[in-house]
C-alpha positions in Angstrom: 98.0 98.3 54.5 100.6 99.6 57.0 100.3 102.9 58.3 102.7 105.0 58.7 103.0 108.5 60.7 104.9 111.7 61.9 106.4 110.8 65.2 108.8 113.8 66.9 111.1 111.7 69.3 113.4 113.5 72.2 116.2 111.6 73.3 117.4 113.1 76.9 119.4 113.5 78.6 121.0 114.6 74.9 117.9 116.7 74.2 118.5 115.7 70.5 115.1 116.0 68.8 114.2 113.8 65.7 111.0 114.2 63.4 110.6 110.3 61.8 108.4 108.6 59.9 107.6 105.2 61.9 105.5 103.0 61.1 102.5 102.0 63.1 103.8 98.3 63.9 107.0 98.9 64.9 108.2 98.0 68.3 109.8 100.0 71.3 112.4 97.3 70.7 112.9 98.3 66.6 112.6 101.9 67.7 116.0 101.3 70.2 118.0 99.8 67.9 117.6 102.3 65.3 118.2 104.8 67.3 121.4 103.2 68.8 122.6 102.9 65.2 121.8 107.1 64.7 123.7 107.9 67.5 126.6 105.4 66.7 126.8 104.1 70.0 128.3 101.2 71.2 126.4 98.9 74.6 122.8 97.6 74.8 119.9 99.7 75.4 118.4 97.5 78.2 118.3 100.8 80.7 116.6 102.9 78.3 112.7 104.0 79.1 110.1 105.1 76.2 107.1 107.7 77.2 104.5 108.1 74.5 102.9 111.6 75.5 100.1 111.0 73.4 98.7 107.7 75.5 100.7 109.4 78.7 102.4 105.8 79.8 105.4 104.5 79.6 105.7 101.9 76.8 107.0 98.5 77.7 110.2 97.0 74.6 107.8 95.0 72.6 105.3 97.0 72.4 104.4 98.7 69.0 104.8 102.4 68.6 100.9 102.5 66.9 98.8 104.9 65.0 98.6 108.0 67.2 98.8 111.5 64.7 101.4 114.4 65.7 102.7 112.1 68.6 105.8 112.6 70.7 107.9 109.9 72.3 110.4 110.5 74.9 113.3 108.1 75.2 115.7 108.2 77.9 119.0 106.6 77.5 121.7 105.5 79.2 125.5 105.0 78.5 126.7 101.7 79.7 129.5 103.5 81.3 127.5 105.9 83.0 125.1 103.2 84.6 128.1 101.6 85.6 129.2 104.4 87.6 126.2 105.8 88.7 125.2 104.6 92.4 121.5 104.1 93.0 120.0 104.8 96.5 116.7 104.3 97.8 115.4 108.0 98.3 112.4 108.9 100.8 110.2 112.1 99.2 107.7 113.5 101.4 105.0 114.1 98.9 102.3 117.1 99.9 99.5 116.7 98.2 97.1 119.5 97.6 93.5 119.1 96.2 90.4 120.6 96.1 91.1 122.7 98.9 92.6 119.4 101.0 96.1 118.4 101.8 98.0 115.5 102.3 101.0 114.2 103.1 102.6 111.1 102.1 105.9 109.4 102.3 106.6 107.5 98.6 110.0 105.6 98.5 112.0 106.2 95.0 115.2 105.3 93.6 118.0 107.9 92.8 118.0 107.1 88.9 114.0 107.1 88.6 112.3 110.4 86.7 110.4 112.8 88.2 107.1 112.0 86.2 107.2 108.6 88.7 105.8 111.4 91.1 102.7 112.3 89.2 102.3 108.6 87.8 102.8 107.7 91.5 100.2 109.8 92.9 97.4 109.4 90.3 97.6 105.8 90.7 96.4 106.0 94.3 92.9 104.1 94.9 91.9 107.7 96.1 93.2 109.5 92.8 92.8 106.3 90.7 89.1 107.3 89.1 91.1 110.9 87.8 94.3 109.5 86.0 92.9 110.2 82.8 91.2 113.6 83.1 93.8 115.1 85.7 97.2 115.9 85.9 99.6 117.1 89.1 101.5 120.0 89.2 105.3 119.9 91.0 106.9 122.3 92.9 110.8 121.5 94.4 112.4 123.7 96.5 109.5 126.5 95.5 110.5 126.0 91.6 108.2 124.3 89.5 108.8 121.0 87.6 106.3 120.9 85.2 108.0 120.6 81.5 108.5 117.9 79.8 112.2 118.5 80.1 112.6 118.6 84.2 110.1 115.9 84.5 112.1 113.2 82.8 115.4 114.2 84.3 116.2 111.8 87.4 116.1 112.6 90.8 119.8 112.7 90.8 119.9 114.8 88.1 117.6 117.0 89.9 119.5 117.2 92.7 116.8 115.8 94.8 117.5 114.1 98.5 116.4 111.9 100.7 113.7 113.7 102.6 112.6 116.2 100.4 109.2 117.9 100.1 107.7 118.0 96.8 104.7 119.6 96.4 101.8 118.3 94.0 98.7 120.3 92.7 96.2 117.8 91.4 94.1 119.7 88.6 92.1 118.9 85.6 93.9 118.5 82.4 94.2 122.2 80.8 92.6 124.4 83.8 
């Protein structure tokens, strides 16, 4: 028997929440095309990224949506139209890292169009950091504002105004200290 669940699903940049019931075998793939349908829009979806809070990764187009209770999935899209316009650049963030009392910097090469969250994924996925990922999370602060909802952290850098040669800098802590 087929399960089916409660999934809430925000679609930025629109910020256009939806409360479905999916079930647990459908694919990221299934999941795009439906939602292209909902929002009536015209193009492919092959620019479009899928984050499952709930597993905290980014889900690849075939695979399935599973069996996870009260979970969210964020879905980025992107307009045909507006990719086409959009110019990507290589960006250069200088990345100052602070835990347990030690600090480092590092220099972590980005594209224009990538999402904030690339930063925390980025960092926790450091041989160093590695053995953490799944009991820790990173703070960000930009320009001495923090970037730490689920809104800011999947807007692009070019969204967020961010530069070549910026300083971001990332807290590491344990997941809800």
């Amino acid at each position: 028997m087929l399960q089916s669940n409660l999934k809430t699903i925000i679609i930025l940049p629109l910020n256009h929440h939806l409360i479905v019931e999916v079930q647990s075998t459908v694919t990221v793939f299934e999941l795009f095309q439906k939602i292209l349908q909902h929002l009536k829009l015209e193009g492919s979806f092959k620019q479009w990224t899928c984050y499952s809070v709930s597993r905290q990764k980014w889900l690849n187009i075939l695979e399935e949506i599973g069996n996870y209770q009260d979970e969210t999935i964020y879905i980025k899209i992107r307009h045909d139209l507006e990719s086409q316009i959009e110019k990507v650049e290589d960006i250069e963030l200088i990345i100052d890292i602070y835990y347990s009392g030690a600090n480092y910097k590092v220099s972590i090469n980005f594209k224009s169009n990538d999402i904030l969250q690339q930063v925390e994924q980025n960092i926790l996925s450091k041989q160093f950091y590695y053995s953490y990922r799944d009991v820790a999370t990173v703070d960000l602060f930009i320009f001495n504002q923090p970037y730490n909802n689920q809104i800011k952290r999947f807007q692009t850098f070019s969204e967020s105004n961010i530069k070549n040669n910026t300083t971001i800098i990332a807290k590491i802590r344990w997941q809800g200290a």
